[in-house]
C-alpha positions as CSV (number, residue, x, y, z in Angstrom):
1,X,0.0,0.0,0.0
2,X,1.5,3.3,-1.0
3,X,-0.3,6.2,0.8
4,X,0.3,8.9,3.1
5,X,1.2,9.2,6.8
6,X,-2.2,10.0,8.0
7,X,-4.0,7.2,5.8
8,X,-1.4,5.2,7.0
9,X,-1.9,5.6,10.8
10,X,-5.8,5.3,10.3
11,X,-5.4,2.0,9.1
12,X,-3.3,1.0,11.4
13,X,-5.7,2.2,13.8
14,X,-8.7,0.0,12.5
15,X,-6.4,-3.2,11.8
16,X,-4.8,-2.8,15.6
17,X,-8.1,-2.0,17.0
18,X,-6.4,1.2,18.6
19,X,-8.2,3.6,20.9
20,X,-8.3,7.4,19.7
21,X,-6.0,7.8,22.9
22,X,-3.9,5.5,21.4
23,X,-3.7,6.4,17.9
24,X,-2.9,10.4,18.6
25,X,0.3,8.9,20.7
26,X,1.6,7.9,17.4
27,X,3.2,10.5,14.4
28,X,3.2,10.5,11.0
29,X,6.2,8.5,9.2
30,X,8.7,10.9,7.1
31,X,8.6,10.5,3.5
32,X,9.0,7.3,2.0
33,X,8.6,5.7,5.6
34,X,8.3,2.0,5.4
35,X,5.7,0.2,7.8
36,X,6.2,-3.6,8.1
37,X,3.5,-6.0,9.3
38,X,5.7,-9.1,9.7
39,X,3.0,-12.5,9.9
40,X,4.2,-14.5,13.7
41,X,5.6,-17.4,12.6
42,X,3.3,-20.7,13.2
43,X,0.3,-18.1,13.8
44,X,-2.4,-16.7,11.9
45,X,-1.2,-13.4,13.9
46,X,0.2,-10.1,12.7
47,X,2.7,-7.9,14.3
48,X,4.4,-4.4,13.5
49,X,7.9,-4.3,13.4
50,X,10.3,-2.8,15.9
51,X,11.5,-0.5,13.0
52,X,8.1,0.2,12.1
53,X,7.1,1.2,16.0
54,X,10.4,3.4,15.9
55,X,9.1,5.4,13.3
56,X,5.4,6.0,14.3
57,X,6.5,6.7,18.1
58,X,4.9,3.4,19.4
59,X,7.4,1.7,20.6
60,X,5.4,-1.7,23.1
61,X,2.8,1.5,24.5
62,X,-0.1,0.3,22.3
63,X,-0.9,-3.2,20.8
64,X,1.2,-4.0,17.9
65,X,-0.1,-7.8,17.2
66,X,-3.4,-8.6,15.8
67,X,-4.9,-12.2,14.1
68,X,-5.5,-11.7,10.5
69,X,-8.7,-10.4,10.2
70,X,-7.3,-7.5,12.5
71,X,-9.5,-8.3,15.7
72,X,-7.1,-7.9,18.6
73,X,-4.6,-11.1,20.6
74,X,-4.1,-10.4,23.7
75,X,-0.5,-10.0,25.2
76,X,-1.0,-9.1,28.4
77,X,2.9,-8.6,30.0
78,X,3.7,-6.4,27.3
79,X,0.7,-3.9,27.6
80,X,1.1,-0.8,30.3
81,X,-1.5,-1.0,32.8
82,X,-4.1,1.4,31.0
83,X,-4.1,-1.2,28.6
84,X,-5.1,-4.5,31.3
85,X,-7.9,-1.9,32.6
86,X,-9.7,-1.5,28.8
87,X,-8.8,-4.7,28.2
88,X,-10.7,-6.4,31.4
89,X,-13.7,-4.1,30.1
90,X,-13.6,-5.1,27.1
91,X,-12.5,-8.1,25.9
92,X,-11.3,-9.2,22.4
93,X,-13.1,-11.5,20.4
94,X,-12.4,-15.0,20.5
């Protein structure tokens, strides 16, 4: 997908099943910014790469691993604590 920064974040948003809170901590790429979604070997999961979280600004404070039809995994020790309070509210699909 070749778009902008913006687009870019907002789909992010909607594959990660980020918060609003969540998606305004992250910042547009600079141009020609590369996200990578590397597939979890063995899983039907998704993950953003540590380069890519580097360059948005997202670096393990919002969920970066989803299953492939973008509904939300849960990996509980890597998420801050704001993140074990929405999640016990609201949990993910199964």
């Amino acid at each position: 997908i070749i778009t902008h920064g913006l687009s870019l974040r907002l789909f992010l948003m909607a594959w990660f099943q980020w918060t609003v809170e969540e998606f305004e901590t992250t910042q547009n790429p600079h141009n020609c910014g590369i996200a990578v979604m590397e597939r979890i070997p063995g899983e039907d999961r998704y993950r953003l790469s540590p380069e890519t979280c580097t360059m948005l600004g997202c670096d393990g404070a919002i969920p970066s691993e989803t299953t492939s039809g973008g509904a939300l995994r849960t990996n509980i020790s890597a998420w801050p604590d704001q993140m074990l309070e929405r999640e016990e509210r609201n949990p993910p699909p199964t």
